[in-house]
N, C-alpha and C positions, 0 to 999 in steps of 0.2 A: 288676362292672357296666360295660356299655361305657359311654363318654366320647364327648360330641358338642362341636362348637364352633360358631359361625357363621362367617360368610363375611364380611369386609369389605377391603374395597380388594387385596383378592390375598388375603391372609392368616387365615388359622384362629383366631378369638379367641375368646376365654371372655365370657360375657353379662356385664353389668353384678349382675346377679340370678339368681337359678337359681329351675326350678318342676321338678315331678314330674309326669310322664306315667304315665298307668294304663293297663295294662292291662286292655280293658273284661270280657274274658273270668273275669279274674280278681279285679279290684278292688284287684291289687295295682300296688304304684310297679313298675316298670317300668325308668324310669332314671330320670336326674334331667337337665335338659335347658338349657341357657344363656337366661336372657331378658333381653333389650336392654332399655335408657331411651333417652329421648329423645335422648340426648346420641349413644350411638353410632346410632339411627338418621339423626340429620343428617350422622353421617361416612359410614355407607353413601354416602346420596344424594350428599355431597358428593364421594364416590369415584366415581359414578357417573357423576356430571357431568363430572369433570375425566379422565373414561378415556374420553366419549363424542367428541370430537374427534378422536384419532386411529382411533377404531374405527370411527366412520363415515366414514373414508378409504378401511380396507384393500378391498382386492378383493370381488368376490361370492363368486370363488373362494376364497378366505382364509376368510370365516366359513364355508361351505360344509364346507369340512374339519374347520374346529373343532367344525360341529355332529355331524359325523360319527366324530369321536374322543369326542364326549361319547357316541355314542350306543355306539360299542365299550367304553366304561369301564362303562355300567350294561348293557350286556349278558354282562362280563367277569362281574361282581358278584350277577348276577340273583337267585343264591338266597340269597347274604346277605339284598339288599335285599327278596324276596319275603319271608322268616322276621321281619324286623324291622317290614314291611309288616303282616301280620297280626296281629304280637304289640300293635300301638299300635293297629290301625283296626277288629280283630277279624274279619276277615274270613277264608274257609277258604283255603289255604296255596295250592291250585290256581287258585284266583281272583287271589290277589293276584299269583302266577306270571304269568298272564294280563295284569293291570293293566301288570306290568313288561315283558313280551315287546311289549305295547301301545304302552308308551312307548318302547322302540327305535325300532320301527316308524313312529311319530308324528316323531321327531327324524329319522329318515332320510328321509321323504317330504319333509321342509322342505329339510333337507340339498341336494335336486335340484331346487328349484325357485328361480327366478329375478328378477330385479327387472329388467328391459329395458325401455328406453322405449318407449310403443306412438306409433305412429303413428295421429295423431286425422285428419289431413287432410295430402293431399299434392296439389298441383294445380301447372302452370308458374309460377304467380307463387308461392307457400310451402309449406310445409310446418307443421305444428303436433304437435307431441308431445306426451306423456305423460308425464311422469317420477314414479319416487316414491321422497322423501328421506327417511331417517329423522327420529323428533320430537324424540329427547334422551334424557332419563331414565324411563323407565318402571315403576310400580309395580306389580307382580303379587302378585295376594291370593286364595291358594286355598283350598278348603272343605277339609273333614275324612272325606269320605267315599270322595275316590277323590284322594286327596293326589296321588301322581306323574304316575299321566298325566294330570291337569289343568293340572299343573306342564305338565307337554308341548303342554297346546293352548294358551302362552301365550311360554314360554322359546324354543324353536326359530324362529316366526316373529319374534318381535320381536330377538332378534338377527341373523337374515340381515337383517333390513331394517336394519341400524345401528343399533340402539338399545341403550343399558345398561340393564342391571336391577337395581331390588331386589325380591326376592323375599321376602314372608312368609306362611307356610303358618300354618293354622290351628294354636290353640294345645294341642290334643289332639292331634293327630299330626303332630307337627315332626318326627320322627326320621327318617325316612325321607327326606326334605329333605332333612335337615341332612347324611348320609350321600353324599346325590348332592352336595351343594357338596364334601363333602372330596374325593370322588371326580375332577372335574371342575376345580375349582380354578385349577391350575395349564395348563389347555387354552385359556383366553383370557387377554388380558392384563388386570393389577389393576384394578380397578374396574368391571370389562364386567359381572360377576357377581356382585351379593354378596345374601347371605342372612342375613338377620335373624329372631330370632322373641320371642314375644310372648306375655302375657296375654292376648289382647282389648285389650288397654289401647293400643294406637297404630296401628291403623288408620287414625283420623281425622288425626292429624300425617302420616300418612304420605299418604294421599292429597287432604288441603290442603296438604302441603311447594310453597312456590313454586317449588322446583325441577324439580318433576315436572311433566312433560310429557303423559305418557300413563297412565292405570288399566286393566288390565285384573281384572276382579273377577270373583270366582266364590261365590254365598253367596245367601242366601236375599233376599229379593223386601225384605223392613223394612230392613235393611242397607245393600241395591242403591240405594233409596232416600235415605239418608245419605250414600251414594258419589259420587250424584247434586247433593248439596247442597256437599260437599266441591270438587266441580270445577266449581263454576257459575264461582267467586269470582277463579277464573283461567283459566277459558273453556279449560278440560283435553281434552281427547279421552280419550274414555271405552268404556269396552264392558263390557256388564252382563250377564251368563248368570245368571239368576235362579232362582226358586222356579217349581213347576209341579203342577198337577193331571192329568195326562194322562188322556181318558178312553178307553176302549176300546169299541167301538161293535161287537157281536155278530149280526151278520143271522138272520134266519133259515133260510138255506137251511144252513149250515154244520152239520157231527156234533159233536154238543159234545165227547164222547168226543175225537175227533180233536185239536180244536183247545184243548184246556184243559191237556195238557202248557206247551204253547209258552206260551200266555197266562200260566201262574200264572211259569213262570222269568221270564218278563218281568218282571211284579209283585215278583216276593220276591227277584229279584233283589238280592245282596248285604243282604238283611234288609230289602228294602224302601227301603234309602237311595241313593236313583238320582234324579238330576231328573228323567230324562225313564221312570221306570218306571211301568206301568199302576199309577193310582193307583186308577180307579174303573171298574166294567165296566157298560155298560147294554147286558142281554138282551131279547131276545123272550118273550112269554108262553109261548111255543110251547114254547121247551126252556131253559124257567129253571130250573126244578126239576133236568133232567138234570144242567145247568150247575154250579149250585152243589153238587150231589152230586157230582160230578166233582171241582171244586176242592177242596171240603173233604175227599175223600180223600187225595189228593194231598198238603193240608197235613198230615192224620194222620199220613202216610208218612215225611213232612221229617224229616232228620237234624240236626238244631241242637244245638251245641255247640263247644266251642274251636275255634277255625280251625288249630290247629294239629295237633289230633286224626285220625288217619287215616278216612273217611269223613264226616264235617261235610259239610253242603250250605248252613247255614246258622248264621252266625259271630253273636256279642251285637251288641245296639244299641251305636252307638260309646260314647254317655257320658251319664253320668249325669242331665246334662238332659234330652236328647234322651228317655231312658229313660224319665224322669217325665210329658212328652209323650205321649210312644205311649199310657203307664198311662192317660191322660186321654183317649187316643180311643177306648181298650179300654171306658172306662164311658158313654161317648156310645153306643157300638155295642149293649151290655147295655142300657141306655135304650130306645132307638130304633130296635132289629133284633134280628135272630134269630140267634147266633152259632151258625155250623154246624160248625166244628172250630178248638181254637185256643181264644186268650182267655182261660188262667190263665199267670200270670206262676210259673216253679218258686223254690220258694223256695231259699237259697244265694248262694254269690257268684254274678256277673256279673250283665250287664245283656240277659238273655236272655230274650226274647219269640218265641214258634212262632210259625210263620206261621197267622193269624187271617182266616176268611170269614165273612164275615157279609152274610146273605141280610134280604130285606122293612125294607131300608130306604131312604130316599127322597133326592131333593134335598131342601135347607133345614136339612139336618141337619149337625151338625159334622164328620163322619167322611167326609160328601160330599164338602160345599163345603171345608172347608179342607184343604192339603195335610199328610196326619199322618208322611210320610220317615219309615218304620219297615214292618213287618212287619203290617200291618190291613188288606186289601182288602174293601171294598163291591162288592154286585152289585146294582145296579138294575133292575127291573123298567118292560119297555115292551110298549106294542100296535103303536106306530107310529112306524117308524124316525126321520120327520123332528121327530118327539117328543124323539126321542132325539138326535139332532143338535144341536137349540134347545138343551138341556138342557146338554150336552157345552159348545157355544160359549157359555154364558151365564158362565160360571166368568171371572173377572177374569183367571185365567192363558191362557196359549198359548203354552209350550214344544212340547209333539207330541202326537200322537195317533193312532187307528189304528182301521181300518174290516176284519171279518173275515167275509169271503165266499167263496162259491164261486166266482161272480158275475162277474168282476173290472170288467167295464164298471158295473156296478150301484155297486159298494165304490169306482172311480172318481169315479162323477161326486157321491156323496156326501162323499168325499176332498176334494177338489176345492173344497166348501163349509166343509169345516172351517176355525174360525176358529184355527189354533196354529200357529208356525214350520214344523215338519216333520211331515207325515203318514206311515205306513208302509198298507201295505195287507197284511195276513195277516203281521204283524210287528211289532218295536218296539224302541226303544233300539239298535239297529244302528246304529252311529260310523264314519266312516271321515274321515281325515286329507285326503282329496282330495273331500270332498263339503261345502259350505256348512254351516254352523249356526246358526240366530239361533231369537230366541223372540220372541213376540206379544206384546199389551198387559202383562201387568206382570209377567211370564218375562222379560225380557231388553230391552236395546237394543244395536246392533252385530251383529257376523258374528263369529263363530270358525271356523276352519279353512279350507281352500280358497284358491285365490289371492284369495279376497274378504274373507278373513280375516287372509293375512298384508298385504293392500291398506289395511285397518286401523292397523296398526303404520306407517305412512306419511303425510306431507304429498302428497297430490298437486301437481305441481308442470311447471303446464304453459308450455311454450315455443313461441315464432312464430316463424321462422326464413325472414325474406324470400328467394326465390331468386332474383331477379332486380328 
């Protein structure tokens, strides 16, 4: 069984405690994995700190490079870290391939881009700049469902901007983490990087540490919320990617035929556990019926099982909560709609659920309104589009959304009114490392990605420079 360690102040250490990781395909252990106490996370942080001084010295070009040798070591790696990727998050072998090719790509965009003062005002009597400093020690806390490149929308910019980190990945899939700290290690100096993990159990020490300066969080909306309460007490800088309902807004002039491949990978996408995946579709009368016969073919079709299985499309629910979860929206759906393919659980190990459609059910219901991250789509029935809008914007979330037309002025200006972070028109969940991301009312606070995003990881820090 391979052997992991954490990261702290340079070096490779063994946890205080050890837990076991399952594989969710199989319900077997897995490995057995290091878990820190409180004690070595304040040596993290305190490695942290005491490495953030000189590292928020060197060059732009200096980190610049170091992000670029990390990104050569997990592309050297890629199909270890894709196989290990799978084996803990369950996902199928060519997805998590994907997840990894992702996260090069992610570390090389930051890699090129720059921290230069802008010029706010320049006139014969001053000039006024821009500048932005790094904050100090920053805490990064990523989800379980797409560990590495989330790891990437947080690690890459908050080091070019100066800052040290500790990182701790959720406690179901730490391995994959724990592989990139060994991997990487030795590419910045002690303390710039260090990796801890975890029960659950230290979160909150870690993002109340007085040391920490900046949280960047990735995790569900109840969580986001404690993360929120954690950093009041020291006035933290914060950035929260949250929980989401995305709904998916179906016009009528569209071939359902046509447009129900694209739509359903959006949704079951990785089993359904995506922030920003069509969680709920609201059709027209006109071609509901086509619709949902459509999808629930589609879902018949689905190949679910080991991610590591030759053909798999779709890999178990990550873990055994989560699992329990889904089970609970599966019996809202049987309540309260009309399940058209999908909706028994096979008996055996893992924690495997087909992809699940279920038609003639309504807003108000649990399987609508709440977000169920797992493999269950809803398809709601409308007469009148901006029915369906109100209905879409009334959900307390607003991560993304998507409007599907022939139309595009029509899908526009309906776009346009959606109340969620990011709209797609004839699309969805499409990321890119050079394009903004933030989410709406209680999806998110802050920016990930884009220079507005590494502008985050920063004090702005403006200067008057009289010329005469």
């Amino acid at each position: 069984m391979q052997s992991f360690k954490m990261l702290v102040g340079g070096t490779l250490v063994d946890g205080a405690n050890s837990m076991d990781v399952i594989n969710p395909a199989t319900e077997e252990v897995l490995a057995t994995c290091p878990r820190a106490d409180t004690k070595q996370l304040d040596q993290a942080v305190a490695a942290a700190k005491a490495a953030f001084p000189a590292w928020s010295n060197t060059s732009i070009a200096d980190r610049q490079r170091a992000l670029n040798k990390m990104a050569d070591k997990i592309e050297a790696h890629a199909a270890d870290l894709s196989r290990l990727l799978t084996q803990e998050q369950g996902k199928p072998l060519d997805n998590a391939a994907a997840e990894i090719e992702g996260t090069v790509a992610w570390f090389r965009h930051f890699a090129a881009q720059d921290l230069e003062a802008t010029v706010i005002e320049e006139t014969e009597e001053r000039r006024i700049e821009g500048q932005h400093r790094p904050l100090g020690v920053v805490a990064a806390i990523t989800p379980w469902n797409f560990p590495i490149i989330l790891m990437a929308f947080k690690i890459p910019p908050a080091l070019l901007a100066g800052n040290t980190v500790v990182l701790k990945p959720a406690p179901t899939t730490p391995l994959s983490t724990l592989m990139f700290a060994e991997l990487v290690h030795d590419l910045v100096p002690p303390g710039v990087l260090n990796v801890i993990t975890d029960a659950n159990d230290l979160g909150s020490a870690l993002t109340a540490h007085p040391d920490v300066k900046k949280i960047s969080f990735t995790g569900s909306t109840a969580t986001g919320k404690k993360v929120m309460e954690s950093a009041a007490s020291g006035l933290k800088r914060f950035s929260l990617e949250l929980g989401g309902n995305d709904a998916c807004i179906v016009l009528d002039d569209v071939d359902p035929q046509t447009i129900a491949p694209t739509v359903f990978q959006h949704a079951f996408q990785n089993s359904g556990q995506v922030c920003i995946a069509i969680k709920r579709v609201y059709a027209p009368t006109s071609i509901y019926d086509e619709l949902c016969d459509a999808l629930g073919e589609l879902a018949r079709q689905a190949i679910v099982g080991d991610g590591l299985e030759q053909g798999t499309q779709f890999g178990p629910v990550q873990n055994k909560m989560q699992f329990e979860k889904v089970q609970g929206f599966l019996d809202d759906a049987e309540e309260n709609g009309t399940i058209v393919a999908g909706g028994d659980v096979p008996e055996g190990p893992g924690y495997f659920i087909p992809p699940t459609i279920v038609r003639d059910i309504k807003d108000g219901t649990k399987l609508v309104d709440d977000e169920q991250f797992g493999p269950v789509l809803p398809i709601i029935e409308y007469s009148d589009a901006e029915d369906a809008l109100a209905a879409a914007n009334a959900s307390p979330y607003g991560l993304g959304g998507s409007i599907w037309s022939n139309d595009i002025d029509r899908a526009y200006e309906l776009a346009s009114r959606m109340d969620s972070g990011t709209v797609w028109i004839n699309n969805h969940t499409e990321l890119s490392p050079g394009v903004p991301f933030a989410g709406a009312k209680q999806s998110g606070f802050g920016i990930e990605l884009a220079a507005e995003g590494l502008a985050e990881f920063t004090q702005l820090h403006v200067v008057h420079v009289p010329l005469r």
